[in-house]
C-alpha positions in Angstrom: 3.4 -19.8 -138.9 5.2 -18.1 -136.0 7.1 -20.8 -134.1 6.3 -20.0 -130.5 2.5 -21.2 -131.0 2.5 -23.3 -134.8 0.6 -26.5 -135.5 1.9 -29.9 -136.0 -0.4 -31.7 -137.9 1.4 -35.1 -139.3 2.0 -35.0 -142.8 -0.5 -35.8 -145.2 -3.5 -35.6 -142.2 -6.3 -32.7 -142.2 -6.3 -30.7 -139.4 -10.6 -31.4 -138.1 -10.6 -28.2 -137.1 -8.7 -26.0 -138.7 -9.6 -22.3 -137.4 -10.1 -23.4 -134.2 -6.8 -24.0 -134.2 -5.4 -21.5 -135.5 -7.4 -19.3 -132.9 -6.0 -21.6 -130.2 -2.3 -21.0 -131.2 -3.0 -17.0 -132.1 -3.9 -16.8 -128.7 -1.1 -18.6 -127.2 1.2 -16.6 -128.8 -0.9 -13.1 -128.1 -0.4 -14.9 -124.5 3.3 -15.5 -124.4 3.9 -11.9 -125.6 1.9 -9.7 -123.2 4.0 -12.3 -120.7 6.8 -10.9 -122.0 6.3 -7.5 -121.8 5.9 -8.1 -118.4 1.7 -7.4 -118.3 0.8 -8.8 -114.7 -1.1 -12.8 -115.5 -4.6 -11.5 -114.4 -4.5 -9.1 -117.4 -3.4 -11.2 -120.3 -6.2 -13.8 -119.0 -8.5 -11.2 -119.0 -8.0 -10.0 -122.5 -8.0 -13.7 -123.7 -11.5 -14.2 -122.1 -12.4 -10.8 -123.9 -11.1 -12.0 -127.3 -12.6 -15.5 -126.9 -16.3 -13.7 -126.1 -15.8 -11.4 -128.7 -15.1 -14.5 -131.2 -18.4 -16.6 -130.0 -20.5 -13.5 -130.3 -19.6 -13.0 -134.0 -19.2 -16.1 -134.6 -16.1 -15.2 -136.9 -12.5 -15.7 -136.4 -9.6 -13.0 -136.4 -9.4 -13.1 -140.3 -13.5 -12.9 -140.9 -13.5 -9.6 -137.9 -14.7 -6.1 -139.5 -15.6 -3.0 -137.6 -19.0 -3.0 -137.5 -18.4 -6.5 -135.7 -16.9 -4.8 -132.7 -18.9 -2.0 -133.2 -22.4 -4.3 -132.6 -20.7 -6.0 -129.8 -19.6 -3.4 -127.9 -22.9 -1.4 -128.3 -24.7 -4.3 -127.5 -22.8 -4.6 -124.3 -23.4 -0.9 -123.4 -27.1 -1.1 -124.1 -28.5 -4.8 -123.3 -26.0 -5.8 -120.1 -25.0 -2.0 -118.9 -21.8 -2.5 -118.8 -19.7 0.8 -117.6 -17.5 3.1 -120.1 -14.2 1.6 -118.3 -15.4 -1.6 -119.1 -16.6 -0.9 -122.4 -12.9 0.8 -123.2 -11.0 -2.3 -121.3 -13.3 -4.8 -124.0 -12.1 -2.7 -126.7 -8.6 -2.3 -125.9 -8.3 -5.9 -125.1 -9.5 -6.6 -128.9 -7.4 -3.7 -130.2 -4.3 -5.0 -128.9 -5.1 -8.6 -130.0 -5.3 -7.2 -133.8 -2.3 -5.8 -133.7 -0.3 -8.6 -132.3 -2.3 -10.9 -134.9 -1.7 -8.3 -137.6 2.4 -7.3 -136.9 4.7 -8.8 -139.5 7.2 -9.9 -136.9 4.6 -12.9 -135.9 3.8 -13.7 -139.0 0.0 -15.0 -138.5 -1.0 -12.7 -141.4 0.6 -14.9 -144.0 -0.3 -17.8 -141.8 -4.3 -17.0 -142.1 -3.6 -15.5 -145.6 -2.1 -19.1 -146.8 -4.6 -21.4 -144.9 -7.6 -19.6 -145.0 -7.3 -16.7 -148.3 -7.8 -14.1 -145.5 -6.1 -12.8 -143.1 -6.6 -10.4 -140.0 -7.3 -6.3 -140.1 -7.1 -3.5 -137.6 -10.8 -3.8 -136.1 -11.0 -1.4 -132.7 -8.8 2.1 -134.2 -8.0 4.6 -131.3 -11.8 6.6 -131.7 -13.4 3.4 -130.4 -11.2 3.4 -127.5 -11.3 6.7 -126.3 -14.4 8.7 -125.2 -14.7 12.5 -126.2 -14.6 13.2 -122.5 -11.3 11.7 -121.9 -10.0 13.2 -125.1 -11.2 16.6 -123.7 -9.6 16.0 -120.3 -6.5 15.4 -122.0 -6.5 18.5 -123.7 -7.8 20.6 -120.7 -4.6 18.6 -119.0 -1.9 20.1 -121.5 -3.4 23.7 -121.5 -4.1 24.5 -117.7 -2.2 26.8 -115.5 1.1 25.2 -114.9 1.2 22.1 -117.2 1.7 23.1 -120.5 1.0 26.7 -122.2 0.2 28.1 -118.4 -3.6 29.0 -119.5 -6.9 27.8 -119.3 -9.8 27.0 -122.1 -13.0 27.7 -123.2 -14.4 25.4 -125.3 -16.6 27.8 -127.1 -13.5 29.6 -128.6 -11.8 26.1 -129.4 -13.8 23.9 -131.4 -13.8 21.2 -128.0 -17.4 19.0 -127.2 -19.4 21.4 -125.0 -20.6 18.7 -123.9 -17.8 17.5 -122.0 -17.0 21.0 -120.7 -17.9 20.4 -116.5 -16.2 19.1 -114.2 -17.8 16.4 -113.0 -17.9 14.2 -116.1 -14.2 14.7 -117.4 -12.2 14.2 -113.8 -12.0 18.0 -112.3 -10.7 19.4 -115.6 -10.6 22.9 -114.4 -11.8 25.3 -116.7 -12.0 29.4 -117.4 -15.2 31.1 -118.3 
């Protein structure tokens, strides 16, 4: 286990809770390194308190997660409590970044959970989930508009892009040619 968060149990003693605590010391590590990379102490608590909700509402820990976990969670957070888009995205990124601390080799919590528990964590939240078609439109109305990028604009009919997503007011003033 990765030695900035392991656990000491005393030789020979069961740990009483032994997920628990391995979730307890994931998390402290997950902690320690969004620290490090400098990520302002508001945020990492944040994504903790996202990760820990996400946890009691499936009941499951890192190495039980699927996608259709996050995929309940998230819709059910859309469509019983309202929550915005942003919010949605910031509860999704906040688990997506949590899996791929938990999953990188360089901690070493896979083979941790893979030799206590016969499982270990996966890649639950992939970059779809986090990213609306809207904002993936904007970016591309971004990169092809008159003077920032190929010095053009877009239709969308003529380039396979959501139609959908095509006005201005619900992709941020992408401006667009008809």
């Amino acid at each position: 286990m990765p030695e900035a968060a392991t656990l000491h149990p005393a030789d020979d003693v069961a740990l009483l809770r032994p997920e628990e605590q391995m979730l307890t010391a994931m998390l402290g590590g997950f902690a320690n390194q969004q620290l490090a990379r400098n990520l302002a102490r508001s945020t990492v608590e944040g994504r903790e308190n996202t990760v820990k909700a996400f946890a009691a509402y499936v009941n499951a820990f890192p190495w039980q997660w699927t996608s259709a976990m996050v995929d309940e969670w998230l819709g059910d957070l859309r469509s019983l409590r309202d929550l915005k888009r942003s919010t949605i995205r910031s509860y999704s990124e906040a688990v997506r970044s949590f899996c791929h601390f938990a999953t990188d080799p360089l901690y070493e919590w896979a083979s941790a959970c893979e030799e206590r528990f016969g499982s270990h964590p996966v890649h639950v939240v992939h970059e779809a989930k986090n990213r609306s078609g809207c904002a993936q439109f904007r970016d591309v109305v971004t990169r092809l508009t008159p003077g920032r990028g190929l010095g053009r604009g877009i239709r969308p009919d003529r380039r396979g892009l959501p139609h959908d997503c095509g006005h201005r007011l619900s992709c941020g003033g992408g401006q667009l040619i008809s």
